[in-house]
C-alpha positions as CSV (number, residue, x, y, z in Angstrom):
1,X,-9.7,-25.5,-1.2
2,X,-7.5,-22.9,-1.6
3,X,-9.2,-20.4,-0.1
4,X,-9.5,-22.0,2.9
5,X,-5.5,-22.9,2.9
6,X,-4.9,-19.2,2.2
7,X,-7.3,-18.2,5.3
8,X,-5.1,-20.5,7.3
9,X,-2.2,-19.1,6.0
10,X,-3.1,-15.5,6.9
11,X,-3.7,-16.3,9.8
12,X,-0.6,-18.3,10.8
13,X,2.3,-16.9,8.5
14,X,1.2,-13.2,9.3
15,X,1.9,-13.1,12.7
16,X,5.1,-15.3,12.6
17,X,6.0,-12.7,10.3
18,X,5.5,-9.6,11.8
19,X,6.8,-11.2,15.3
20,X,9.9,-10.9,13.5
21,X,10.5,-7.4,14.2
22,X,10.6,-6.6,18.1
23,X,14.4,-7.1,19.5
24,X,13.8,-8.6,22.5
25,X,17.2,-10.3,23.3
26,X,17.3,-7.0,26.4
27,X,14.7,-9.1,28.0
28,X,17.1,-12.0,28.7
29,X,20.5,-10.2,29.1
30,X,20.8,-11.8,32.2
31,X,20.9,-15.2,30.4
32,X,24.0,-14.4,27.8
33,X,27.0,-16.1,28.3
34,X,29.5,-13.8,30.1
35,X,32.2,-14.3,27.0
36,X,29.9,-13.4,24.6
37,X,29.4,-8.8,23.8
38,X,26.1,-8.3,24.8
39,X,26.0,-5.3,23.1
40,X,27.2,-6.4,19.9
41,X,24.9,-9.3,20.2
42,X,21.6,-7.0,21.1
43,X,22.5,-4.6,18.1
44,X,22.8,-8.0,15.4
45,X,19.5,-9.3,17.1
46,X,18.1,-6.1,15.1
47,X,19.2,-6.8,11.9
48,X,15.5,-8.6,11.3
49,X,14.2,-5.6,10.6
50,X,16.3,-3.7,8.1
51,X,16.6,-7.2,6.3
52,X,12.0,-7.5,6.3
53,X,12.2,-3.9,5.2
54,X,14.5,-4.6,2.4
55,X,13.0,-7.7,1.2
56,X,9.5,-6.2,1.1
57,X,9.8,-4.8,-2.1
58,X,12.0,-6.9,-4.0
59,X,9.8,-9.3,-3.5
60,X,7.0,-7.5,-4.6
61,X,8.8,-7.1,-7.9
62,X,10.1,-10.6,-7.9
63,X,6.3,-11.6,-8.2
64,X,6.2,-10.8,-11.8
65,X,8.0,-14.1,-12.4
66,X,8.1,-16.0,-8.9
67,X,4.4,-17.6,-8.5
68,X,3.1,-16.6,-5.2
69,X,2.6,-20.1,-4.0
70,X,6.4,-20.6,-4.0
71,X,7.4,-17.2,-2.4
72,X,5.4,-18.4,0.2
73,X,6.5,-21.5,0.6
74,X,10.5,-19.9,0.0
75,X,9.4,-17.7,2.9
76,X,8.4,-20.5,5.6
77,X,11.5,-22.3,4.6
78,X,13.7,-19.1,5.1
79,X,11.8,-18.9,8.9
80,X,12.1,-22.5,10.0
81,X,15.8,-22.5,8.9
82,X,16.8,-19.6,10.7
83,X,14.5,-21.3,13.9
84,X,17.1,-24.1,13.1
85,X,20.0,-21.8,13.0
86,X,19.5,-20.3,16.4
87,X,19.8,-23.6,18.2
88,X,23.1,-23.7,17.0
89,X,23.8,-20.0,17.5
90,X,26.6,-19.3,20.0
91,X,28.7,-16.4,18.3
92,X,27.4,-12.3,17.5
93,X,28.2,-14.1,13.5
94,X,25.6,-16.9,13.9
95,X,22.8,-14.6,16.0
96,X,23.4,-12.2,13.0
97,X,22.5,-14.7,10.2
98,X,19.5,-16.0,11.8
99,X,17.9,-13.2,12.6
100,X,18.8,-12.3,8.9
101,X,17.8,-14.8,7.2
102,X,14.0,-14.6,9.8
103,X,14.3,-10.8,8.4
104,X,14.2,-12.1,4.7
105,X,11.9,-15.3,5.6
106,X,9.1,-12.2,7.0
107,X,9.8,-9.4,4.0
108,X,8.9,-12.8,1.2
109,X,5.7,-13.3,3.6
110,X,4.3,-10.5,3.8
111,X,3.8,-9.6,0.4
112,X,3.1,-13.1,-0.8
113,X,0.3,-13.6,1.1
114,X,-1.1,-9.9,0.3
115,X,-1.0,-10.6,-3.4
116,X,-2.1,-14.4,-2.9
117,X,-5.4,-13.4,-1.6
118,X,-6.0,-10.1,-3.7
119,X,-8.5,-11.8,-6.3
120,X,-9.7,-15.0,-4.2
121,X,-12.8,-13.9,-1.7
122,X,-13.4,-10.9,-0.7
123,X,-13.4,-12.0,2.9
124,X,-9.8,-13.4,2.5
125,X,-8.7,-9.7,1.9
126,X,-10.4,-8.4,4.9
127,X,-9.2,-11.3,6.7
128,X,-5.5,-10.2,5.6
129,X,-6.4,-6.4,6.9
130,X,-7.8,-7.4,10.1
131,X,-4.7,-10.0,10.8
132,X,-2.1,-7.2,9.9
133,X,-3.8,-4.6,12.2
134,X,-3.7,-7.4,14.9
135,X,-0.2,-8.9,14.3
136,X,1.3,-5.2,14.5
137,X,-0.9,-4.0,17.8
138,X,0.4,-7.3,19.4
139,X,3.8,-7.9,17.9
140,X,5.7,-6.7,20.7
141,X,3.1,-9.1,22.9
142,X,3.7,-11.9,21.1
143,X,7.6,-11.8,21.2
144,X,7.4,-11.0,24.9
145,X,5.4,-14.0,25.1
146,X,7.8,-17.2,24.4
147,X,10.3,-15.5,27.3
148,X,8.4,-16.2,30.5
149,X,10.1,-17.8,32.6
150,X,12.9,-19.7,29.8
151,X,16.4,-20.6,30.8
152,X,18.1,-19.8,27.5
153,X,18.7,-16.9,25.6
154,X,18.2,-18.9,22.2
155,X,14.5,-19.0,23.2
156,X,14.7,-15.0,21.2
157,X,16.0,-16.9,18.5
158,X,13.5,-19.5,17.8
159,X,10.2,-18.4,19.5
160,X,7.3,-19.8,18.0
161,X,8.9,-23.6,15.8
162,X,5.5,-25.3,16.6
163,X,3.8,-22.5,14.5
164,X,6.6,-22.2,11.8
165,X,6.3,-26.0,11.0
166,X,2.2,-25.9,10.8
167,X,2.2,-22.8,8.8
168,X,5.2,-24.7,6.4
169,X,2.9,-27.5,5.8
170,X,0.1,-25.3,5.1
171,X,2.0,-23.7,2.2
172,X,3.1,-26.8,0.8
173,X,-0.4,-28.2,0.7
174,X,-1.6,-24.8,-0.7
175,X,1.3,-25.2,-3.1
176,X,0.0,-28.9,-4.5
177,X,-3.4,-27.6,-4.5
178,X,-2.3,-24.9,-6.4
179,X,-0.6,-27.4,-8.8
180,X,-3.2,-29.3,-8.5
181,X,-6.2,-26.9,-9.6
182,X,-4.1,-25.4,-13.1
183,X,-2.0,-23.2,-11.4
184,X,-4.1,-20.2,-11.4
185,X,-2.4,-16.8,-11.4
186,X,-2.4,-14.3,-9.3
187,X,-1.9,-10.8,-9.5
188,X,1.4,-9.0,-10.5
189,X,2.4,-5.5,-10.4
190,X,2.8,-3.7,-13.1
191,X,5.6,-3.2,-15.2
192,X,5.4,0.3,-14.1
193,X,5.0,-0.3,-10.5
194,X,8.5,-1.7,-10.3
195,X,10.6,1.3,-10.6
196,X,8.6,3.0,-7.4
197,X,8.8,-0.4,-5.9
198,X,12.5,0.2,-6.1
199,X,12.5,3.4,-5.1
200,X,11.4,2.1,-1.9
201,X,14.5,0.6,-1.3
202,X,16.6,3.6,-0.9
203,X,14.6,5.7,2.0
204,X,14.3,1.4,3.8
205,X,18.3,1.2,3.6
206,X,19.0,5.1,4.7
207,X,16.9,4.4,8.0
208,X,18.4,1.6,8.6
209,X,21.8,2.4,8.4
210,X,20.8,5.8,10.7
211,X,19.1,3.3,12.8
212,X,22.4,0.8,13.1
213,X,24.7,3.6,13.9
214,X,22.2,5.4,16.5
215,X,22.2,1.9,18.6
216,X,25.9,2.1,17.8
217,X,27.3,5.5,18.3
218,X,25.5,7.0,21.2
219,X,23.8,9.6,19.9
220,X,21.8,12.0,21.7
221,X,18.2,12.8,21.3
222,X,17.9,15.7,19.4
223,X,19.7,14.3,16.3
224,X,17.8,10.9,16.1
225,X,14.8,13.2,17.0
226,X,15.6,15.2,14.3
227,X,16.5,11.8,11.5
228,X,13.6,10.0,12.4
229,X,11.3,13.2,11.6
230,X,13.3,13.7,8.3
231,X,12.8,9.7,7.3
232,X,9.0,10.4,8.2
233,X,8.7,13.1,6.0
234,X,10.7,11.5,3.4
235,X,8.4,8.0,3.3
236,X,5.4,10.7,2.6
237,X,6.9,12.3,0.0
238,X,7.3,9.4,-1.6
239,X,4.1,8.3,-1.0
240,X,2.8,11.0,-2.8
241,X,3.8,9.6,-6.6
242,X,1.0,8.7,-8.8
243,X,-3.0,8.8,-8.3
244,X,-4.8,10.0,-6.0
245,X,-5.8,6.4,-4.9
246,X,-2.6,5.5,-4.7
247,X,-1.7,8.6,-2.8
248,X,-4.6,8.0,0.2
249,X,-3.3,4.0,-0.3
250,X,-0.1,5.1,0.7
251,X,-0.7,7.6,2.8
252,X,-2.7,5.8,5.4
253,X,0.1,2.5,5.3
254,X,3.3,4.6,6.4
255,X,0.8,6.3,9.5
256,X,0.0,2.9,10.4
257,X,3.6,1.9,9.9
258,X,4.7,4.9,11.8
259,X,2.0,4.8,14.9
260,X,0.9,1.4,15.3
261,X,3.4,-1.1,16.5
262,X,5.8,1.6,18.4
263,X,2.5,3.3,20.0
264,X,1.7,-1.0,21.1
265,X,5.2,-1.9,22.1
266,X,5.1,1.1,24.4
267,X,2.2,0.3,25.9
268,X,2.7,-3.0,26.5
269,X,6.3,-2.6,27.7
270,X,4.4,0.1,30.6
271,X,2.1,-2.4,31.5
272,X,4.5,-5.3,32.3
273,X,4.0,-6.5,35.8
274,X,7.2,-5.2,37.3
275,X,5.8,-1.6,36.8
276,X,2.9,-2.1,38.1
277,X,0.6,-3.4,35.7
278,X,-1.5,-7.0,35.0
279,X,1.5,-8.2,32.9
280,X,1.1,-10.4,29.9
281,X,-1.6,-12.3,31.2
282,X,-3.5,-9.6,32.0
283,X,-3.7,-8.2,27.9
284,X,-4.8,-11.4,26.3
285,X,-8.2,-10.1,26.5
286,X,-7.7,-6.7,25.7
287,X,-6.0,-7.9,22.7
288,X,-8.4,-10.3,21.3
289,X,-11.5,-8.4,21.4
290,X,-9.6,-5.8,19.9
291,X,-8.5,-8.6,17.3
292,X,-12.0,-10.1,16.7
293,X,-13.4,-6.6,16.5
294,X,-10.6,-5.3,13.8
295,X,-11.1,-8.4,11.6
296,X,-14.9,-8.2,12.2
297,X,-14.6,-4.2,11.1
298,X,-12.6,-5.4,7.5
299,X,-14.9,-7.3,7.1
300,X,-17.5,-5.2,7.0
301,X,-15.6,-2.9,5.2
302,X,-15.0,-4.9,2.5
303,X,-18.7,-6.8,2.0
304,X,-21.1,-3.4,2.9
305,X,-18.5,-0.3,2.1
306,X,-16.6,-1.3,-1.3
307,X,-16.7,2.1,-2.6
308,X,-16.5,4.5,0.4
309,X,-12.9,4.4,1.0
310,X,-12.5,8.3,0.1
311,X,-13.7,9.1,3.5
312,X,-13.4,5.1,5.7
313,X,-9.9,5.6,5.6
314,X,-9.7,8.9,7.0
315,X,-12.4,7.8,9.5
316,X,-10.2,4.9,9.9
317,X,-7.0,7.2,11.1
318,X,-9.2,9.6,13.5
319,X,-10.0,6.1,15.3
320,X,-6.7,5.8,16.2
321,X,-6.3,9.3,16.9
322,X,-8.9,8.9,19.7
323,X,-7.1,5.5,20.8
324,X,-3.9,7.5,21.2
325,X,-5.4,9.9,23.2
326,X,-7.3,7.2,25.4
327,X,-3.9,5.7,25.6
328,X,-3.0,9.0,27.7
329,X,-6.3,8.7,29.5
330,X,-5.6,5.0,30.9
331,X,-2.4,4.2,31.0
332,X,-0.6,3.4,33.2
333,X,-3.4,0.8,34.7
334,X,-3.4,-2.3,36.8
335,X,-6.8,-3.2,35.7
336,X,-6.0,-4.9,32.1
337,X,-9.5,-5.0,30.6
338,X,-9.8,-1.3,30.1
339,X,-7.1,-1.6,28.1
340,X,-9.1,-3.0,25.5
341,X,-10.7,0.9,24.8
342,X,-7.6,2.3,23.1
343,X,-6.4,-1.7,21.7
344,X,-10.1,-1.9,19.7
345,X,-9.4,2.0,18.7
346,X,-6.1,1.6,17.4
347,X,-6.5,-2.0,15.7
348,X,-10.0,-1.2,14.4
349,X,-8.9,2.2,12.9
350,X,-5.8,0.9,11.0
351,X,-8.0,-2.4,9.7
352,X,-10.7,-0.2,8.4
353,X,-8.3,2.3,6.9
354,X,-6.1,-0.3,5.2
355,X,-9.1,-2.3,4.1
356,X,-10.9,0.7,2.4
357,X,-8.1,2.2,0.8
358,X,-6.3,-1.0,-0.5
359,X,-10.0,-1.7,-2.3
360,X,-9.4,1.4,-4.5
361,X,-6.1,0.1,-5.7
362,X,-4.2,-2.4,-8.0
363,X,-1.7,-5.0,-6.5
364,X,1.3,-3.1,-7.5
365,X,-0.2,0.0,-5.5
366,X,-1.0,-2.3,-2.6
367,X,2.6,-3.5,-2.5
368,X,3.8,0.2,-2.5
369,X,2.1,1.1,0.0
370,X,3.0,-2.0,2.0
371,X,7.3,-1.5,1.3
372,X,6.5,2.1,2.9
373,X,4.7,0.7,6.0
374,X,7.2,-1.2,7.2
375,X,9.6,1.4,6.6
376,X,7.5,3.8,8.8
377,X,7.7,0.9,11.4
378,X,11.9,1.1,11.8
379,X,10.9,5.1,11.5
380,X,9.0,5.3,14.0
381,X,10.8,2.9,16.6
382,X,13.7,5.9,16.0
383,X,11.3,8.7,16.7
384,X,9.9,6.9,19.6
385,X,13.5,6.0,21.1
386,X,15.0,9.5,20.8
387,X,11.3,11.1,22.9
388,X,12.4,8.4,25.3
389,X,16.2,9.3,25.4
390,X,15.1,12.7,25.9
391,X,13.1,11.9,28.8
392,X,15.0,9.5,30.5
393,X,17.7,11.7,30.3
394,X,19.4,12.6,33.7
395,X,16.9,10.0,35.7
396,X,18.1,9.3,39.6
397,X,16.2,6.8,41.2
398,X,14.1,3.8,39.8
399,X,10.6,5.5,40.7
400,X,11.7,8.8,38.4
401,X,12.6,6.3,35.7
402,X,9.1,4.5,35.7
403,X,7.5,8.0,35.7
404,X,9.6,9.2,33.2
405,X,9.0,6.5,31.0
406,X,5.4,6.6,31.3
407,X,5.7,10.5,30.5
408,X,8.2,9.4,27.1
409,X,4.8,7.1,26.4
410,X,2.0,9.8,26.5
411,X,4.4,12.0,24.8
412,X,5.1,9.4,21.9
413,X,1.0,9.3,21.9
414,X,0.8,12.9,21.6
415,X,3.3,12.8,18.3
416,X,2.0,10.5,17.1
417,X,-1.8,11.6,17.0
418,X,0.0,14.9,15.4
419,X,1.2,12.9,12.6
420,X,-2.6,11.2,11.8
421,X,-3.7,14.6,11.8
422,X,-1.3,15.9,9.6
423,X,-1.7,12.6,7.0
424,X,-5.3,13.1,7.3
425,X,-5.3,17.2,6.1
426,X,-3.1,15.9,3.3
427,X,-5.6,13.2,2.1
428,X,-8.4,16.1,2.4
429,X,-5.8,18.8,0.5
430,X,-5.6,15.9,-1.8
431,X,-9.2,14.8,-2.5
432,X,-10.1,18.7,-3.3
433,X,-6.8,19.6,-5.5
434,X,-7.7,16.2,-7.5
435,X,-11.4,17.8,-8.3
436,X,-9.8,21.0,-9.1
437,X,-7.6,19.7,-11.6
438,X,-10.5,17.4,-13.1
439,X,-12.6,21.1,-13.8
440,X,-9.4,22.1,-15.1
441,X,-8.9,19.8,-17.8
442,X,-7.4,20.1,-21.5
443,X,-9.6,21.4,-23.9
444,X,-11.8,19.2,-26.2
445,X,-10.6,18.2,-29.7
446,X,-13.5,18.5,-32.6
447,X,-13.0,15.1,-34.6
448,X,-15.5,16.1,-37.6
449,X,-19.1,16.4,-35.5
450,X,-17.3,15.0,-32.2
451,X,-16.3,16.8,-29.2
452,X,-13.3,15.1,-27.2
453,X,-12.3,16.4,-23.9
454,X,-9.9,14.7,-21.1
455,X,-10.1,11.5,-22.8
456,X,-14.2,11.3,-23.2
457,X,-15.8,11.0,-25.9
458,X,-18.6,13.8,-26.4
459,X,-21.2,14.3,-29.6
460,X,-22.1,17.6,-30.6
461,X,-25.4,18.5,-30.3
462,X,-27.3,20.9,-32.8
463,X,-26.2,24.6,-32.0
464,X,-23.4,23.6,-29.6
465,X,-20.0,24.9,-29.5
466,X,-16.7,23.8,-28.2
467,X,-15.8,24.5,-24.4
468,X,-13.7,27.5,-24.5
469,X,-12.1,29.7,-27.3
470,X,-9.8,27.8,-29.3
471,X,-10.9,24.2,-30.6
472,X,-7.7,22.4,-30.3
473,X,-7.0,18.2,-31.5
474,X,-6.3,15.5,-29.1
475,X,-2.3,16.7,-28.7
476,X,-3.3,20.1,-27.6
477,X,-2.5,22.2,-30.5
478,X,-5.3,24.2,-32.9
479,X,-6.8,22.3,-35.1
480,X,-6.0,23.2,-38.6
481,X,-7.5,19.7,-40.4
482,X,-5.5,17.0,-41.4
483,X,-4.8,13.4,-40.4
484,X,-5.8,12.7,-36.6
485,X,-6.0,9.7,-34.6
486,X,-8.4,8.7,-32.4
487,X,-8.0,5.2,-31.3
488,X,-7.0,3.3,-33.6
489,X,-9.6,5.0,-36.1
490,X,-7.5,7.5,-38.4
491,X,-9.8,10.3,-39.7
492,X,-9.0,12.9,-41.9
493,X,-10.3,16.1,-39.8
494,X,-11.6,19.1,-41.6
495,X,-10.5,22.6,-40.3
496,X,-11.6,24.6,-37.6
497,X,-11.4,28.9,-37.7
498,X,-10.3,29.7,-34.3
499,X,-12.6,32.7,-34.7
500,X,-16.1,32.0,-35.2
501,X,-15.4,28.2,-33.7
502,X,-17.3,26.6,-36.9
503,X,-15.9,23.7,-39.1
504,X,-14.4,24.6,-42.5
505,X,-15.6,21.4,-44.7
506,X,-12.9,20.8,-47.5
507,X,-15.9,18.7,-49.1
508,X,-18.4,21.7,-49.3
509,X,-15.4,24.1,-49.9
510,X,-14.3,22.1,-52.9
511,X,-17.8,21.4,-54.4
512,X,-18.1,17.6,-54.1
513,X,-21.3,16.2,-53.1
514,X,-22.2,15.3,-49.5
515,X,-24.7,12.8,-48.8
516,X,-27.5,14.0,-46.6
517,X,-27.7,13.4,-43.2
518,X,-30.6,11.5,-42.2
519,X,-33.4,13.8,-39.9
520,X,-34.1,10.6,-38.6
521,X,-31.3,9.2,-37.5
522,X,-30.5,9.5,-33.3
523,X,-28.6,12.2,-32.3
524,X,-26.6,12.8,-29.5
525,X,-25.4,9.0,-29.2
526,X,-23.6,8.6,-31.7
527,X,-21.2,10.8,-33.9
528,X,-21.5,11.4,-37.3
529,X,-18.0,11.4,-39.0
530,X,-18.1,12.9,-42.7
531,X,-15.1,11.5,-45.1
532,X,-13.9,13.9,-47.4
533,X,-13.5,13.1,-51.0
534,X,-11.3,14.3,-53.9
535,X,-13.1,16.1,-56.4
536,X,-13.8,13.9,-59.6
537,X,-13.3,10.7,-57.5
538,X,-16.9,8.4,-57.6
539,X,-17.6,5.1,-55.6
540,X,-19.3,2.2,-57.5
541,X,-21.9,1.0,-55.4
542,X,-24.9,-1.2,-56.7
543,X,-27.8,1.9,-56.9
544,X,-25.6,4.7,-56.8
545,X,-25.3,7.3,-58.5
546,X,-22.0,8.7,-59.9
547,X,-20.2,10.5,-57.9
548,X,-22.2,10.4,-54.7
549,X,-20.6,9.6,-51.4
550,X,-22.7,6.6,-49.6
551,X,-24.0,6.7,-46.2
552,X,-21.4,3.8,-45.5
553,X,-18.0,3.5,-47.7
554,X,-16.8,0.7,-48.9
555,X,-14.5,-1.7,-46.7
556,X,-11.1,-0.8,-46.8
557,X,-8.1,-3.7,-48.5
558,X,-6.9,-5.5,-45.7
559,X,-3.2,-4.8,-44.5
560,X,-3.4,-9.0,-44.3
561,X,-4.0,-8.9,-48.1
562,X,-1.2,-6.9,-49.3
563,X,0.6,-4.4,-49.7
564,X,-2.3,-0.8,-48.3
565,X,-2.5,2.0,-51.2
């Protein structure tokens, strides 16, 4: 039952959420009241995206103690009150605030329903993978969609309530299932997670404020040019904390960020049927082959491929490398099907990527990754606007302004194919400096007869040595003897010379006996520790003799049973 609630959920809170972030209030201009600043109004319309950015990972964090189901649910409410909101909205104040509070509503979604599906099925993950390619190839689509045609602005405002209410009821009845079934729990993120999970926050609010003031200020191109490039860069820097998982995990979500949804919103803004092309009507198909081949692709990924993200994802990013450059090939194009070539490349690329390199990775990972994706979204919308403003620049009559449009379009394509090149060197760099550092490692610690290196656990076999010159304990130091730790095991270690790499016995040095080892025992499984005991001290076991040291001492006194000698 609650996978199939979930299912539905994907795939009908997904897309209302990420339909959030296209500012489409240019499309009606003609429509706004004549007392009202249209400018003022058009640059408030965009606050749903800074706010989705912001609210991304806070609400990852906010997991830890929020249940998924009622994030969710929080979510939905947020969406179909700011639906309400803009029937009502008549000031730049009121369009603010709902597209706010939709903003808010989308960044609780998004990484609810990620985390709310990470230990169900796996097809419910794939399913999430293949709907988030989709809903960010056909955002800009979808928002477009609600406009034909309308004779009020406030249509912007409130574009899909039929959906909002159907996907509200399915998280309530996911949210009394959930009740109903012993609340199961979902995954967090770590504890450790949450300070990178804030980090986030700080690059999200920098591009959005440079993004606020570029709509605001009149900037020229070169500067936002030169910003956007700088907040790129930045998001992969960042992305770079932690493993090397996490690093190709994160990696692959801010160029999918970065490339996806700008690269679609260009494309389908070209092909509208005032320039030329088959309009809306004419990408429907094109988009849902692209959509039933991207989920189809996850989830194949995810079933057949479960450990081959190291080199899906990359394959995943030269897919849409080769849709960006078909998108130079075909487009412009008044025939609408061929369009489906670079949709199916782009969406199926950025499903398989996300799907195999999200399977490698914890839930507080996943969530990292997805605070700097949609980051790289409002990132790339700047480095996409200032190519454009470049272009567009000094334009004369309307046919030079189509053409140089379309030119700001294959050049966007073009820069944006550079940057999944350069993310996919770094993954490679990345891969291979990981391996170098893993022949590179510490070396071993000689517990008694055992050989500990990076963590492992190795036995000494008969004649052996330790790895390198200098036997060294677990904290890196030469061993000397002494008290070490190994565990929660303490063992008094005897000392190593440095020189000759042997073991010093205190036992043999001080003349106690040593019981013999047994020639029949296995060897190279498991380790055989010898205990050191004071001269003149002698165990009383049944058939002993005095003063010999047993194959097995005695059990210790329980810390439970007083006070430990």
């Amino acid at each position: 039952m609650l996978d199939t609630l979930l299912g539905l959920l994907v795939v009908s809170a997904l897309p209302l959420a990420i339909t959030t972030i296209p500012n489409t209030l240019s499309v009606v201009a003609k429509l706004l009241p004549g007392d009202l600043d249209q400018v003022g109004l058009m640059r408030t319309h965009g606050l749903a995206l800074p706010a989705l950015m912001l609210t991304v990972p806070l609400a990852a964090v906010a997991l830890r103690r929020v249940p998924v189901a009622h994030l969710m649910l929080a979510g939905l409410a947020l969406v179909a009150l700011s639906d309400a909101a803009g029937g009502y909205a008549a000031t730049e104040l009121v369009v603010g605030a709902a597209r706010v509070l939709r903003g808010v509503g989308a960044g609780l979604l998004v990484p609810a329903t990620l985390v709310a599906v990470w230990q169900r099925t796996p097809v419910l993950r794939a399913l999430w993978a293949g709907t988030f390619a989709l809903s960010l190839l056909a955002a800009q689509a979808l928002a477009l969609w609600p406009l034909d045609e309308v004779s009020s602005w406030k249509v912007t405002l409130q574009p899909y309530p039929l959906v909002t209410g159907i996907a509200l009821g399915l998280a309530a009845a996911h949210l009394v299932a959930w009740m109903l079934l012993g609340r199961p729990a979902a995954p967090a993120p770590d504890p450790r997670e949450r300070s990178r999970l804030l980090l986030t926050v700080v690059p999200a609010a920098g591009i959005a404020v440079v993004a606020i003031s570029t709509a605001t200020a009149g900037w020229r191109a070169a500067p936002v040019m030169a910003l956007a490039g700088a907040a790129v860069a930045g998001l992969l820097v960042l992305a770079s904390m932690g493993t090397a998982e996490s690093r190709r995990a994160a990696y692959v979500l801010v160029a999918v960020g970065v490339v996806l949804l700008p690269s679609a919103a260009q494309v389908t803004l070209v092909e509208m049927g005032g320039l030329g092309g088959p309009g809306l009507r004419g990408l429907w198909l094109p988009y849902g082959i692209a959509g039933v081949l991207a989920i189809g692709a996850a989830v194949a990924v995810r079933l057949f491929a479960a450990a081959a993200g190291r080199w899906l994802g990359p394959l995943g990013l030269l897919s849409m490398v080769v849709g960006l450059c078909s998108v130079r090939l075909v487009v412009p194009s008044a025939d609408g099907l061929v369009l489906a070539v670079p949709f199916t490349l782009l969406a199926v690329g950025a499903a398989v990527a996300v799907t195999a390199t999200l399977q490698e990775v914890g839930a507080g990972v996943a969530a990292f990754g997805l605070s700097l994706c949609v980051a790289g979204v409002l990132a790339g919308f700047l480095l996409g606007t200032g190519v454009q403003m470049a272009m567009l620049d000094g334009v004369r009559s309307a046919q030079e302004l189509v053409d140089k449009f379309v030119g700001a379009l294959h050049w966007w394509a073009l820069v944006g194919g550079f940057l999944m090149v350069v993310v996919i060197v770094m993954a490679a760099v990345l891969a291979r400096r990981t391996a170098g550092d893993a022949e590179e490692e510490e070396p071993p610690c000689v517990l008694g007869d055992v050989l500990v290196a990076s963590g492992r656990e190795e036995t000494a076999r008969a004649g052996g040595t330790a790895r390198g010159s200098e036997a060294v304990d677990c904290g890196g130091r030469p061993a000397g003897g002494g008290v070490r730790k190994w565990g929660d095991v303490v063992i008094d270690v005897p000392a190593v010379d440095p020189v000759v790499d042997s073991v010093v016995d205190p036992v043999e040095a001080s003349g106690a006996p040593v019981a013999e080892e047994d020639e029949d025992a296995p060897t190279g499984v498991v380790p055989r520790v010898v205990l050191p005991v004071a001269a003149g001290h002698a165990f009383e076991q049944p058939g002993s003799e005095e003063g010999a040291v047993p194959a097995i001492p005695p059990q210790g006194q329980s810390p439970e049973d007083g006070t430990v000698p």
